[in-house]
C-alpha positions as CSV (number, residue, x, y, z in Angstrom):
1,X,0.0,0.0,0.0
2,X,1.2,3.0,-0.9
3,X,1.5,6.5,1.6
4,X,-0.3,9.1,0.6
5,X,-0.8,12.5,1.6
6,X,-3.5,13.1,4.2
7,X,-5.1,16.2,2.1
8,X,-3.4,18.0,-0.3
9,X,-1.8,20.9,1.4
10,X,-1.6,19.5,4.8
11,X,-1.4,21.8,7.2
12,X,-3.6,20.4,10.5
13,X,-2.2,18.5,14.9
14,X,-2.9,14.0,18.5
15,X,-3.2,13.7,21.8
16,X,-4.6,10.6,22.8
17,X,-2.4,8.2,20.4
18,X,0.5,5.7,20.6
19,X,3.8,7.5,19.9
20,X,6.6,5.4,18.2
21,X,8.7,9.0,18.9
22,X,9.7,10.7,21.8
23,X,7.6,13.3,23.6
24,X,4.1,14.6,22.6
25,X,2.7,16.9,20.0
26,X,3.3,20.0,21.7
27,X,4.8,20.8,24.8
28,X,3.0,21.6,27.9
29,X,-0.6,21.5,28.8
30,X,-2.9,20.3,26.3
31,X,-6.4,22.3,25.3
32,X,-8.4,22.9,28.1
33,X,-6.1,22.1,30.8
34,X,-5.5,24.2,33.4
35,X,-6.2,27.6,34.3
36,X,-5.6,30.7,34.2
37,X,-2.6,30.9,36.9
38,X,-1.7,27.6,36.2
39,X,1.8,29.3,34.8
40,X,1.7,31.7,37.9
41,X,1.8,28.6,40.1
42,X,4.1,26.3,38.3
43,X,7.0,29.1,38.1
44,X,6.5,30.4,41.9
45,X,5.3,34.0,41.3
46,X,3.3,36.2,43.4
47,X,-0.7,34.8,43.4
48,X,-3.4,36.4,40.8
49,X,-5.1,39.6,43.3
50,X,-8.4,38.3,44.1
51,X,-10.0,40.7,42.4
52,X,-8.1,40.2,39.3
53,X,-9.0,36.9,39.2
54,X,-12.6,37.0,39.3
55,X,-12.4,39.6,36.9
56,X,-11.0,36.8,34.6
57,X,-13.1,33.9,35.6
58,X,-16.2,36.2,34.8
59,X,-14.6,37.0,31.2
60,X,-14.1,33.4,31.0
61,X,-17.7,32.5,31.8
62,X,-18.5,35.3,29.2
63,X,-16.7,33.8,26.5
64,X,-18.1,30.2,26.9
65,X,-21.2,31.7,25.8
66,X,-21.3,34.7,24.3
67,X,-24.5,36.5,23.9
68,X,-26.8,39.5,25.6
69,X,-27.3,37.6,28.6
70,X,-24.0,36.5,29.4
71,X,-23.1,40.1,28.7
72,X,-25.3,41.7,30.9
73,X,-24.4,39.0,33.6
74,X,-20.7,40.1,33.1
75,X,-21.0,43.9,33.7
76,X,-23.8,43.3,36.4
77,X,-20.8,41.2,37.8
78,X,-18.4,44.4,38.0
79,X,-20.2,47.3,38.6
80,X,-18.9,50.3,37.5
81,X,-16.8,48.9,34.9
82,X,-16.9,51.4,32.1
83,X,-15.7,49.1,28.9
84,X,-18.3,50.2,25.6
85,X,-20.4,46.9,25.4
86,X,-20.4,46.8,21.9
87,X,-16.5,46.5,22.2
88,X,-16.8,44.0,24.6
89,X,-19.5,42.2,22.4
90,X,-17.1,42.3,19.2
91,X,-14.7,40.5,21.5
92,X,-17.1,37.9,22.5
93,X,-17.9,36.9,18.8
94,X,-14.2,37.2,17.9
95,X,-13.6,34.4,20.1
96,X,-16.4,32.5,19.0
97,X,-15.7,32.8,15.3
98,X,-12.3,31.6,16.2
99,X,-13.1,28.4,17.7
100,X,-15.6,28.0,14.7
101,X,-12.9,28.5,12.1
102,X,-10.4,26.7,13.7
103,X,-12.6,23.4,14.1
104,X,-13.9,23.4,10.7
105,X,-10.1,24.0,9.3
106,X,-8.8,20.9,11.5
107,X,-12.2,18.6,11.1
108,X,-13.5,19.3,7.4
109,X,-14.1,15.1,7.1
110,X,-15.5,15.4,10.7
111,X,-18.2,18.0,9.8
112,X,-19.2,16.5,6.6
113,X,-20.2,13.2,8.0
114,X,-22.2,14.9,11.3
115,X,-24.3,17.7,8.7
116,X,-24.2,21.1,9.2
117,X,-26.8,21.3,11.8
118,X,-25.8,19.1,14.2
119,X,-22.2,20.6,13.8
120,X,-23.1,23.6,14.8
121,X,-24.7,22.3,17.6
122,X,-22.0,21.1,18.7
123,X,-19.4,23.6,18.0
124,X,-21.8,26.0,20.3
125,X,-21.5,23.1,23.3
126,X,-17.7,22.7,22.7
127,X,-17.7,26.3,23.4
128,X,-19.1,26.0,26.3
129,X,-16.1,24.0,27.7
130,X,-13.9,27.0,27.0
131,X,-11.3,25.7,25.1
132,X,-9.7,28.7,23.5
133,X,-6.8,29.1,26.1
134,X,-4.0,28.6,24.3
135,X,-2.1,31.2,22.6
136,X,-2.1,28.9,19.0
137,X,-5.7,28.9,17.7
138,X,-5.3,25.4,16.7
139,X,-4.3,24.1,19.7
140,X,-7.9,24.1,21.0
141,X,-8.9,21.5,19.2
142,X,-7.1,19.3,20.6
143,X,-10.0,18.5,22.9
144,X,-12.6,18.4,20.6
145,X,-12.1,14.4,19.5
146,X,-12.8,13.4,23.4
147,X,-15.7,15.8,23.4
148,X,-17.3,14.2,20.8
149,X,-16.9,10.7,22.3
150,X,-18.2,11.8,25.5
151,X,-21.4,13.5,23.5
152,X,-21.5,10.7,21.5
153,X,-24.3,7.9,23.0
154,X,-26.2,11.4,24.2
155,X,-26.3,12.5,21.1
156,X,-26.6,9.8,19.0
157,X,-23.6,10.2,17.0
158,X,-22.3,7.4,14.9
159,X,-20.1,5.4,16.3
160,X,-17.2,6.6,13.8
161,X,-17.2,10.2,14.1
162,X,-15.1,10.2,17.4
163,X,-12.4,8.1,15.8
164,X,-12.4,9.9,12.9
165,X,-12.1,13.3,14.6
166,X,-9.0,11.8,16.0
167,X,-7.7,11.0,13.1
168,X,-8.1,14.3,11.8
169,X,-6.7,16.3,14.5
170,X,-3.6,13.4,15.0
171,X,-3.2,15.0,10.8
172,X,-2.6,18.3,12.2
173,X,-0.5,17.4,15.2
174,X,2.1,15.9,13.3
175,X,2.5,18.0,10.7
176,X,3.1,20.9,13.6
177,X,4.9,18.7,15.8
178,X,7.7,19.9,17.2
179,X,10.3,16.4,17.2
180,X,13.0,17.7,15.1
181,X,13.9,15.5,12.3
182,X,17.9,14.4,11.8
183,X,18.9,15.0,8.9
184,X,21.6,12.8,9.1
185,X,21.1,9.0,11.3
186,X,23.7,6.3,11.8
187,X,21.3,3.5,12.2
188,X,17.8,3.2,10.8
189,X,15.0,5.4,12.8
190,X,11.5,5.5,12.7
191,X,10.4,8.8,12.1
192,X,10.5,10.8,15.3
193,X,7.1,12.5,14.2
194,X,5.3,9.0,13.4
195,X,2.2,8.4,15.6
196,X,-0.2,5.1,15.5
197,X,-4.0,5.4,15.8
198,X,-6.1,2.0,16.5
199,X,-9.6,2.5,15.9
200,X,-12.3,-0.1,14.8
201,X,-13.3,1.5,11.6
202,X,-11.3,1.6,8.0
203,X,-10.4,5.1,8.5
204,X,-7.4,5.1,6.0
205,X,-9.6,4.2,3.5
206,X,-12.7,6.8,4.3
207,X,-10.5,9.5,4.3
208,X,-8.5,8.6,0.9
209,X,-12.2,8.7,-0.4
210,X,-12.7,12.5,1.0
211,X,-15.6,11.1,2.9
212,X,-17.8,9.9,-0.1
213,X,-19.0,7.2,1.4
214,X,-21.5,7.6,4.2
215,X,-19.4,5.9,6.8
216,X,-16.4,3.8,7.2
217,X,-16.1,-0.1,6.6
218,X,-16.1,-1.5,10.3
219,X,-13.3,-3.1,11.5
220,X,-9.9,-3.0,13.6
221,X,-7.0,-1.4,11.9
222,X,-3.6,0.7,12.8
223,X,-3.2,3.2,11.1
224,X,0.4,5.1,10.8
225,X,0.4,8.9,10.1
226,X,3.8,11.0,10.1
227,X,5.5,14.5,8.5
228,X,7.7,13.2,5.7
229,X,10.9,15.3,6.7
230,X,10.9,16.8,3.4
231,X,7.6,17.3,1.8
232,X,6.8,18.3,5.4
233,X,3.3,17.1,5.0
234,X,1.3,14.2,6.7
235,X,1.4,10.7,5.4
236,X,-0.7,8.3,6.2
237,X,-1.5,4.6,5.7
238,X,-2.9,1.6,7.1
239,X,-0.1,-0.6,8.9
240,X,0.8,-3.6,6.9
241,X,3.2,-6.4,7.9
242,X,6.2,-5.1,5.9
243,X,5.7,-1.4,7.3
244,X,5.4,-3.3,10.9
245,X,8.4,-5.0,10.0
246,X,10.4,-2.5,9.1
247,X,9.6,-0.4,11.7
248,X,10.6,-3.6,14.2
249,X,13.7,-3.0,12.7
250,X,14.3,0.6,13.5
251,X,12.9,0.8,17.0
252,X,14.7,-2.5,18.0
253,X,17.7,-1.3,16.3
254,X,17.9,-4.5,14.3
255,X,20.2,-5.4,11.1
256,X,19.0,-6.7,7.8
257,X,21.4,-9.3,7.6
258,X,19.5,-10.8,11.0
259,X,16.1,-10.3,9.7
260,X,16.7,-11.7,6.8
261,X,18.1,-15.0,8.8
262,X,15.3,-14.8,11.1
263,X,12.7,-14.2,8.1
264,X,14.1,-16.1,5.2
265,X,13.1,-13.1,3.4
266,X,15.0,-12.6,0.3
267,X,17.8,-10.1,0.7
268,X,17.3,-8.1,-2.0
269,X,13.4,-7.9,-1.2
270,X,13.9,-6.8,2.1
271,X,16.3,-3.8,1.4
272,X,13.9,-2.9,-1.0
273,X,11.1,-2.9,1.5
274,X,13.3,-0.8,3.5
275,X,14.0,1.7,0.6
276,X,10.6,2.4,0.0
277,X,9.7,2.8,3.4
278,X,12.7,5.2,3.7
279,X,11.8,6.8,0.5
280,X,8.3,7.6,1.8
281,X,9.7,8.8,5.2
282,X,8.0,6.4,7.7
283,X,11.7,5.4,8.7
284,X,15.3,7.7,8.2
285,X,17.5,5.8,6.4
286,X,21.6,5.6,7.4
287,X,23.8,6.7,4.6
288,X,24.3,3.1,3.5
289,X,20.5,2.8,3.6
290,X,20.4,-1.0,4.1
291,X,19.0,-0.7,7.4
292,X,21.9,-2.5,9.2
């Protein structure tokens, strides 16, 4: 099977997966996590004033919802507080537009399979959890693919659409994730970006499809998804037993000469293997590229 690209022009990032590389996505607290002083606290600084604070956990309970209500709520909150509403309503559907940009940018496949209404509907109650506390506007959608499966029996969502949100925000993960590729290895690697989904559906598949068919084929399947480290977008493919293989060989640091003892694999077969696999970027290849 060949990799392919996951869209063209990649440019979406996944919690919640098996890493082959190092580290996570993105450093630090994921979407959602934390609050406000959460930095004041971790580096030892002077507390948040009271007041301060409340001011901020009232914007914060503006923003989940924004809307006359939860405006007048807001100033009722601090009385006296002179800010023009209208300014302070632009900023309230500033932040709301953002999450709604940002989730149908990351989740296009994700939106199309749920219909517009019921997106929206949900894109309102994700809203509501506040993610939009990270300084990258992508990063809160990191928390959207649990959301969904927590909505999901409520809401009578199809059993896919959590798995394949997933998938769609793992797409963006890797290609902005911050592992550094080598460009130069002594031994074969896996790719320090590559990250393994297991899911119960034939997501691979769906998505090559752009979603035309109404849902995925049920049934288990790994699926591998990485930033080639030169076209710098995400590949993806359903595991097989050579990619499996040849990725036994990089983690395990294991030489072709022993695999092909241990395999009876022909020689020249195997390298190959490993050349493609190179080629595609799933592993980094040594300057003799034979994997040994």
């Amino acid at each position: 099977m060949v990799a392919l690209p996951l869209r063209a022009g990649a440019h979406r990032p996944g919690g919640d997966a098996r890493r082959v590389g190092p580290g996570p996505p993105f450093p630090g607290r994921g979407a959602g996590r934390g609050g406000h002083c959460a930095s004041i606290a971790a580096g030892g600084r002077r507390p948040m004033k009271p007041s301060l604070r409340d001011f901020f956990d009232s914007m914060g309970d503006y923003l989940a919802e924004p809307g006359p209500e939860s405006l007048a709520a807001l100033y009722a909150r601090h009385p006296g507080w002179e800010a023009p509403r209208e300014r302070v309503s632009l900023y309230g559907g500033f932040v709301l537009g953002h999450v709604r940009s940002a989730l149908d940018k990351v989740f296009p496949l994700t939106r199309q399979a749920l219909g517009q209404d019921a997106w929206d509907d949900l894109v309102v109650a994700f809203t509501r959890t506040r993610p939009a506390r990270h300084h990258e506007l992508n990063h809160l959608c990191e928390g959207f693919p649990a959301f969904l499966a927590d909505a999901a029996a409520s809401r009578g969502l199809a059993p896919f659409v959590p798995a394949l949100a997933r998938f769609e925000w793992t797409d963006f993960a890797v290609f902005a994730s911050l592992e550094p590729s080598p460009e130069r290895v002594e031994r074969l690697m896996a790719n320090p970006t590559l990250v393994v989904l297991e899911h119960d559906f034939h997501l691979c598949a769906y998505v090559r499809a752009r979603g035309a068919a109404t849902s995925p084929e049920a049934g288990a399947e790994l699926a591998l998804l990485w930033r080639h480290p030169e076209q710098l977008k995400t590949l993806y493919m359903a595991a097989t037993p050579p990619a499996l293989l040849v990725l036994k060989m990089a983690v395990e640091g294991l030489a072709l000469a022993d695999v092909v003892a241990a395999t009876g694999m022909a020689e020249a077969d195997l390298r190959a293997t490993v050349t493609r696999f190179g080629r595609d970027g799933l592993v980094l290849l040594p300057d003799d590229s034979d994997g040994g």
